[in-house]
N, C-alpha and C positions, 0 to 999 in steps of 0.2 A: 161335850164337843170342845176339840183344843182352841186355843183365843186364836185370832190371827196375826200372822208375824208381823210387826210393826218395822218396817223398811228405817233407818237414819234418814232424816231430810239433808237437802242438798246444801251443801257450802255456798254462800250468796256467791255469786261472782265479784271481784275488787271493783271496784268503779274509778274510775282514773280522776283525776284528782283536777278540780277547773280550772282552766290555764288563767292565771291574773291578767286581770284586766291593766294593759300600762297606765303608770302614771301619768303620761304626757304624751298625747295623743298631737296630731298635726296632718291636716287635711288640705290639698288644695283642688280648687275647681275653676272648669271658665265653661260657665253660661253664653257668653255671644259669642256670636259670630268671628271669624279672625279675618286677615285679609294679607296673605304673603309679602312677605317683605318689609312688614309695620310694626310701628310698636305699638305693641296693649298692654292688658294685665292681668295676673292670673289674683283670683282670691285663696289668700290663707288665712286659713282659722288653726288658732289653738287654743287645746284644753290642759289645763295644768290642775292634773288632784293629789298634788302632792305637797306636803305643806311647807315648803321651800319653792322660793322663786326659780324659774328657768330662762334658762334664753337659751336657742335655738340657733341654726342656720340651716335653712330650707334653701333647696338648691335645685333644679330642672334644667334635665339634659331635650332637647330635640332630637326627635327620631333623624340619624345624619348628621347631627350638627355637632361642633366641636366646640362651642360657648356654652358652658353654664350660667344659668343667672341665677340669685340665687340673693336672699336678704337674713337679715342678722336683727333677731326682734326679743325681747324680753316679756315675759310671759306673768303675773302676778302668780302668788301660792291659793289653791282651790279658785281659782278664775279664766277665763277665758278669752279672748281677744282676736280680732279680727285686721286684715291690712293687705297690701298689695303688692306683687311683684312683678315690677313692669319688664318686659320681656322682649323681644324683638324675633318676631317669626321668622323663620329663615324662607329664603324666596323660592324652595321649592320645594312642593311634599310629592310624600314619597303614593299615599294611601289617595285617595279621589274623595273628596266633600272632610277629608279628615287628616291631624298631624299628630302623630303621639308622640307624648313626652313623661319623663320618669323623673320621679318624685325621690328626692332623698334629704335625711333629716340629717345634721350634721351635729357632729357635738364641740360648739366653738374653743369651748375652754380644754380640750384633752390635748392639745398644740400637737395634732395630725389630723390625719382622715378619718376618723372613728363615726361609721353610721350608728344611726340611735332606732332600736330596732320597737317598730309598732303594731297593731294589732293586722294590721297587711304585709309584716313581715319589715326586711332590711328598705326594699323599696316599693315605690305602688306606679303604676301607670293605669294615665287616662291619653282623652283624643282632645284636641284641639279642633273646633268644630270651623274648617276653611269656608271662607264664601269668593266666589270669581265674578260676583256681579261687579260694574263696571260704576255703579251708584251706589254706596250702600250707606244706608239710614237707620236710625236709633231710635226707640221710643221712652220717654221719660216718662209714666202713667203714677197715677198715686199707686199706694199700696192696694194689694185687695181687703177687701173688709167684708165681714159678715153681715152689718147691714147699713151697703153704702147710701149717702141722700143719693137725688136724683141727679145732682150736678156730678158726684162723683161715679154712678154708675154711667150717663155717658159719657163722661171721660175716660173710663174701661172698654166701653165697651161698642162706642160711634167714633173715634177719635182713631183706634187703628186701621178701621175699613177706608176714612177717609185719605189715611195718607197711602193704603195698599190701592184704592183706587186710582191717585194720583201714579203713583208709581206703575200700574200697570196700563194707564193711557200713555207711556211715555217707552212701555217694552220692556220694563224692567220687571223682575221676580217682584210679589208684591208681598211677598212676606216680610219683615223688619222684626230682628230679636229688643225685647223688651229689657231694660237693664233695672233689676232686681235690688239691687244692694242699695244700704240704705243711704249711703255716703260715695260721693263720686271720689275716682281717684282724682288724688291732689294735683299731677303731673298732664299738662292738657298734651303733650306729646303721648301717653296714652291711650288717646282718641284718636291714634294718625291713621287708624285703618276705617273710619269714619266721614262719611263725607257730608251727611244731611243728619240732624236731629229733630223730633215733636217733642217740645214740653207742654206736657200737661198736668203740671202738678205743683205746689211748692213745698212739695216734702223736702227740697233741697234748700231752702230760703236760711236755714242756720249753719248748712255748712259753707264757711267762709272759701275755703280750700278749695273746695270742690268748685264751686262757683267761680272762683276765678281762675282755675285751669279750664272750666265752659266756656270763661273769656277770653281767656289765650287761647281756644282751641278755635272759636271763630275770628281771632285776628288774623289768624295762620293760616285762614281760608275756608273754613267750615261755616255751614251752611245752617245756621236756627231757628226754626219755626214756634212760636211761641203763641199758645192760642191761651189770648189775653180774657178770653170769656172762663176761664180754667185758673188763670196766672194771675197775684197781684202783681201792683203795679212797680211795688217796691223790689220782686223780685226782677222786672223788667228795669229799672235804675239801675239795680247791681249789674248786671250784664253790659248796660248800652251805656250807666253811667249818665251824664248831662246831656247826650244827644237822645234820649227819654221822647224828649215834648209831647206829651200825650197828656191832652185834660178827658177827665170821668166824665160824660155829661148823666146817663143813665143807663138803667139796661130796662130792654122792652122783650117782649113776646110777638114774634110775625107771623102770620100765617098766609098774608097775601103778597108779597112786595116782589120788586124788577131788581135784578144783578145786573150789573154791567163793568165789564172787565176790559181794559187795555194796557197793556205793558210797554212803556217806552221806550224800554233796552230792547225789549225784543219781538216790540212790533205785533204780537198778536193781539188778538181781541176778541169781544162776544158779548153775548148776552142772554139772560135767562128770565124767565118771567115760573116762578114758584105759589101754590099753591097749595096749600098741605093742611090735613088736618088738624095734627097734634103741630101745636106753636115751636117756632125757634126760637133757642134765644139770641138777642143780640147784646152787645156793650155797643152803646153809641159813645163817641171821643169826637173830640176835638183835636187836631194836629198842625204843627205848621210844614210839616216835611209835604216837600213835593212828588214827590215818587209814590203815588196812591193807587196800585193798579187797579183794583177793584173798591166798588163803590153799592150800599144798596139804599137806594129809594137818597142819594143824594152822599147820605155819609160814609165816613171811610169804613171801608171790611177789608182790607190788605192794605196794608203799610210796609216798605222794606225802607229797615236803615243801615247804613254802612257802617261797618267795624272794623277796619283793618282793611284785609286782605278778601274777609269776608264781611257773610251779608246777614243783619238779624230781618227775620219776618213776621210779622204783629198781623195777626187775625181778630176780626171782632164779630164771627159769627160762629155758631156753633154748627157742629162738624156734620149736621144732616142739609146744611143751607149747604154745602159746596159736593152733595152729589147731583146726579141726573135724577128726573122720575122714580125707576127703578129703584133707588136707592144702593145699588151697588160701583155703579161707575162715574165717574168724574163729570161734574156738572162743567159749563162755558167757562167759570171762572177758575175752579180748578185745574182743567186744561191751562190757562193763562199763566196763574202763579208756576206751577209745574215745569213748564220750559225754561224758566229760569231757577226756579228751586231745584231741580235735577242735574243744571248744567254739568255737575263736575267743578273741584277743588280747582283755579286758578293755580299755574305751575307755582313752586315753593324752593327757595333756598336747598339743593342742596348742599351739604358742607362736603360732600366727598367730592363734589365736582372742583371743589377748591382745594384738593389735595397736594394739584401739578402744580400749580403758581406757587403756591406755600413749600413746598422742596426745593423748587427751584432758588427759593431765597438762599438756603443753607449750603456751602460751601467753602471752599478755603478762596482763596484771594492768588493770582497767579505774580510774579516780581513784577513790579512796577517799570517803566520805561528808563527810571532815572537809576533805579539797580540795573538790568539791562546794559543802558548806556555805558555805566561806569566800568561794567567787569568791559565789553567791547573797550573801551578808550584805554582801560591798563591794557588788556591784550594788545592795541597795536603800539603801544607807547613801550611795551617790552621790547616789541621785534626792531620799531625801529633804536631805538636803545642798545641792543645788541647788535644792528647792522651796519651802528655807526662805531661803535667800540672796536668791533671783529674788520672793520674798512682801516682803520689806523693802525692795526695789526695785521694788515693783508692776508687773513685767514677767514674772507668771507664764506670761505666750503664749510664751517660748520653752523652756518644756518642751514645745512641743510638736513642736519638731523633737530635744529633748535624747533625751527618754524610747527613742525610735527607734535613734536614734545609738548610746545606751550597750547599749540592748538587743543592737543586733548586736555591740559589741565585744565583749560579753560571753560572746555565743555563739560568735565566734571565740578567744577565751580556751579556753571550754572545748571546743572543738572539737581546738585546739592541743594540749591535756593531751590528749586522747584519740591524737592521732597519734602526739602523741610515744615514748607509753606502748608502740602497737604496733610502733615504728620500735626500739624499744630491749630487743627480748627479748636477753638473754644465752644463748649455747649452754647447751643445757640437755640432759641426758642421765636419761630414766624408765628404770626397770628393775622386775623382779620375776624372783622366783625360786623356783622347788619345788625342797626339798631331802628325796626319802629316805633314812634311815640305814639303814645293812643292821650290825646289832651283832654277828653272827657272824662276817663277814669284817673288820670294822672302817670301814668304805668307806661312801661316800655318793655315791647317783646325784641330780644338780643340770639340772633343767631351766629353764629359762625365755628372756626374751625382752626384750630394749631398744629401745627409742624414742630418736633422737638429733634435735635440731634447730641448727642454727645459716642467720642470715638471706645467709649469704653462701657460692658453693659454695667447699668444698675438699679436699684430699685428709684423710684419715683412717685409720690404722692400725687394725687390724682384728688381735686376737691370740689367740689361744688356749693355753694351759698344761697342762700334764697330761692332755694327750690329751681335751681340751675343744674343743669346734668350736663356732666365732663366724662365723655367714654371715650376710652381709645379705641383706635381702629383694629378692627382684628387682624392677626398673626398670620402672614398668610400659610409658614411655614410649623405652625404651633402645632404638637398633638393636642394638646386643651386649654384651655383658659377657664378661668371664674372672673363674673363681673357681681360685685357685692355691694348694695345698699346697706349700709350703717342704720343704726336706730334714729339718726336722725339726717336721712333720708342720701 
């Protein structure tokens, strides 16, 4: 029997070759909330696996918007890094609960526009996630952990209900986005689409930055709820500074005690009488502030102190004392603190409202009275000059093409002072400035706004010091603009 034919096997197919992973990757994200028309900030991250340093320029455009913002950050060799690009939403989106914006990497040092092309290609786009409540609030919670104690799982996981319940006795959405990152932005004009924050946590107790842009952020009228059963006390001094006054006395376990709640700004009150199985806890203090809305079995459990423009609020019960029965909706005293904690940001400096006054400074200067006077006094001291001359010579008739003649040079004289006047303004720079002192921290939050003029275009440095932000106003006639953060801010 013949063998059988043995067939050639088949030629593998190529297989395409795997596209390199970039050396220098650059991501950015925003987790909360926005709120049109404010500033926040977007997070960027990069990855540098190449064994030379990089620096970058990340830049994001608004879906409609004709400003890029965009920051200049240097990256270490085989390292990573993280930072912020504060941003300003434009005051109208185009998508409903959502604003997209597109991401592009720049290559600083090629002195053009050259994108730096990433594993999502030349550019990437995400959403800007809008909110239109009318309140909106922050939660500061510790991290999550694998296996949190019991103080830190209810500060996960009793601490949000309590303030979604407040929030929803009051008509607002009771949801609140949680902010992630382990380090706040430096810049408390970041938080401006912000109006209420819960801290629960002092994972932030080392960042200097961050804490004192929390600071400026409730000088400036923001609203901080600090549940002192969660918070040391020393993170509570950074914030409030010397208007502190809180002594430790103890903390206890309640299971039987009476609330009672009044508010002096705003007149409500109540009361609640709790009995629960599992214990609360409480911090009992000592205080000499008199603004103590709520109170249990005597001692203080709400404290607000003044910061500025805004208000800090010191809790010393834990977050199951301040619901109802149920446990899901706002007990008497949260009702209480609520109508004041929800108010709304006190109105705030704008600098654009101060744009008219600030223009109006800049101008040229019209001839003075005693110029004026003088060309008027040669004009009639010519004619009569000439009518006494032309009378001795009985040819008074040719005043009567003179009169004419000196008339208009005259009004070319001053016509000339009038141009020249406005051909000759000098660069002129209007300013003003609000300055408040906070005498407990020692610190002074400075707002205001400049007016520049000069008659010819050119370029102009734009600086900012101590974490001070100097932006111009936008172009209104500009195809685009870039506004860019330096490495050192």
């Amino acid at each position: 029997t013949p063998a059988p034919a043995v067939e050639p096997a088949a030629a593998p197919e190529p297989t395409a070759a795997p596209t390199p992973w970039p050396d220098f990757e650059v991501h950015t994200s925003s987790l909360l909330q926005h709120r049109l028309g404010s500033w926040s900030s977007i997070d960027v991250h990069a990855t540098n696996r190449s064994d030379e340093a990089r620096e970058a320029l990340v830049a994001v455009l608004f879906e409609g918007g004709k400003r890029q913002y965009s920051r200049r950050f240097w990256v270490p060799a085989r390292g990573s890094r993280s930072t912020w690009l504060p941003s300003e939403v434009p005051r109208q989106a185009t998508a409903q609960g959502g604003l997209e914006f597109t991401t592009l990497v720049l290559d600083p040092d090629a002195g053009k526009e050259v994108l730096t092309r990433t594993s999502e290609g030349l550019t990437s786009s995400a959403y800007l996630r809008v909110s239109d409540d009318a309140i909106r609030s922050l939660l500061l919670l510790p991290k999550p952990l694998l296996r949190p104690t019991p103080r830190e799982a209810e500060a996960l996981e009793d601490w949000p209900g309590g303030l979604a319940a407040v929030r929803a006795n009051r008509g607002l959405n009771p949801s609140s986005p949680t902010f992630s990152p382990d380090f706040l932005p430096p810049w408390h004009m970041a938080l401006d689409g912000v109006d209420v924050a819960l801290m629960v946590t002092d994972r932030f107790v080392h960042d200097a930055a961050g804490l004192a842009a929390l600071r400026g952020w409730v000088r400036d009228g923001g609203r901080l709820w600090i549940a002192l059963d969660a918070v040391s006390p020393d993170t509570l001094a950074t914030i409030v500074g010397h208007d502190a006054r809180l002594d430790i006395v103890d903390r206890v376990e309640l299971d039987r005690f009476r609330v009672e709640a009044r508010d002096r700004e705003t007149g409500a009150e109540g009361s609640d009488e709790i009995d629960v199985e599992v214990p609360i806890g409480m911090l009992r203090v000592a205080t000499s502030h008199r603004d103590v809305p709520v109170r249990v079995d005597g001692w203080p459990a709400a404290i607000w102190i003044p910061c500025g423009q805004g208000d800090v609020l010191v809790t010393t019960l834990g977050p199951r004392g301040w619901l109802a029965a149920d446990g899901t909706t706002a007990g008497a005293a949260a009702r209480v603190i609520g109508a004041r904690l929800l108010a709304g940001r006190p109105a705030r400096l704008d600098p654009g409202r101060l744009r008219g006054p600030l223009e109006s400074q800049i101008g040229y200067a019209t001839p003075s009275r005693w110029t004026a006077g003088a060309v008027l006094a040669g004009f009639c001291a010519l004619l009569m000059a000439a009518a006494w001359a032309w009378r001795r010579r009985h040819t008074v008739d040719r005043l009567a093409w003179f009169v004419p003649a000196a008339s208009a040079v005259t009004a070319a004289v001053v016509g000339w002072l009038g141009w020249s006047s406005s051909r000759n303004v000098a660069p002129t720079v209007a300013a003003v400035d609000m300055v408040r002192l906070a005498p407990a921290t020692g610190e002074a939050l400075v707002a205001g706004a400049a007016a520049l003029f000069a008659r010819q275009s050119r370029p102009i440095d734009w600086a900012g010091r101590d974490r001070h932000w100097v932006i111009p106003a936008p172009a209104p006639a500009s195809a685009g603009e870039r506004v860019t953060w330096q490495e050192d801010d």
